[in-house]
C-alpha positions in Angstrom: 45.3 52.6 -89.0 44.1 49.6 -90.8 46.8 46.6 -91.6 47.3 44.6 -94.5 46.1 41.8 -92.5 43.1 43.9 -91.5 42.6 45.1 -95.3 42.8 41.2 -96.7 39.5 40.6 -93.8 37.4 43.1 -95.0 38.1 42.4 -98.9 37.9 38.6 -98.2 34.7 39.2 -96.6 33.7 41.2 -99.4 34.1 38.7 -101.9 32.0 36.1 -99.8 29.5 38.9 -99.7 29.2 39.5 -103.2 29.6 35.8 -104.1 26.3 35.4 -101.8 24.5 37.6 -103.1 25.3 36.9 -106.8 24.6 33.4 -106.1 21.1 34.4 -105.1 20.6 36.5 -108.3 21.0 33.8 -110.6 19.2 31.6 -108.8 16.1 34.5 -109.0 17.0 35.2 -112.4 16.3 31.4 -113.3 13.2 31.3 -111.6 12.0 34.4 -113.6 13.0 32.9 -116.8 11.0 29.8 -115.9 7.8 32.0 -114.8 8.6 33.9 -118.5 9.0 30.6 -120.4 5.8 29.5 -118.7 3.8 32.5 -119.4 4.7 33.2 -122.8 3.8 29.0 -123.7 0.3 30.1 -121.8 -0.2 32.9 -123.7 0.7 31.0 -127.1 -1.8 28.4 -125.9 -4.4 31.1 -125.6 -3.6 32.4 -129.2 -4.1 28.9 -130.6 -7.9 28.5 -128.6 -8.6 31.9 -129.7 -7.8 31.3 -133.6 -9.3 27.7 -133.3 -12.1 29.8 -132.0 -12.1 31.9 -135.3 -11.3 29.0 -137.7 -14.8 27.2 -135.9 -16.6 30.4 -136.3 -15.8 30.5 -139.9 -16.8 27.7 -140.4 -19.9 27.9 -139.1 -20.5 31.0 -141.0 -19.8 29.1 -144.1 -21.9 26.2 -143.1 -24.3 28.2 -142.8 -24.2 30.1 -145.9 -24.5 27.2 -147.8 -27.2 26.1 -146.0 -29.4 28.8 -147.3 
């Protein structure tokens, strides 16, 4: 039969237990908002090289239409 004294161990050990391992989900859960916030500045990046890429080939079509 378990005591109070026995029933404060387990719960306190608990709580350490589930501070732990909380503790370790935030500190993942910042680390994937840093991998997010890096990929999603990446992928902006891309979009701006690949407009730029469009704006230049526009550009060039023009050029060259007035060329003619």
């Amino acid at each position: 039969m378990e005591t109070d004294k026995d029933k404060i161990e387990y719960l306190t050990n608990q709580n350490d237990f589930l501070k732990r391992s909380n503790k370790k989900l935030v500190e993942k859960n910042k680390l994937l908002e840093e991998e997010f916030d890096r990929l999603l500045e990446e992928n902006n990046n891309f979009r701006l090289v690949r407009n730029e890429g469009k704006v230049l080939w526009l550009v060039l079509k023009i050029l060259h239409i007035l060329q003619d």
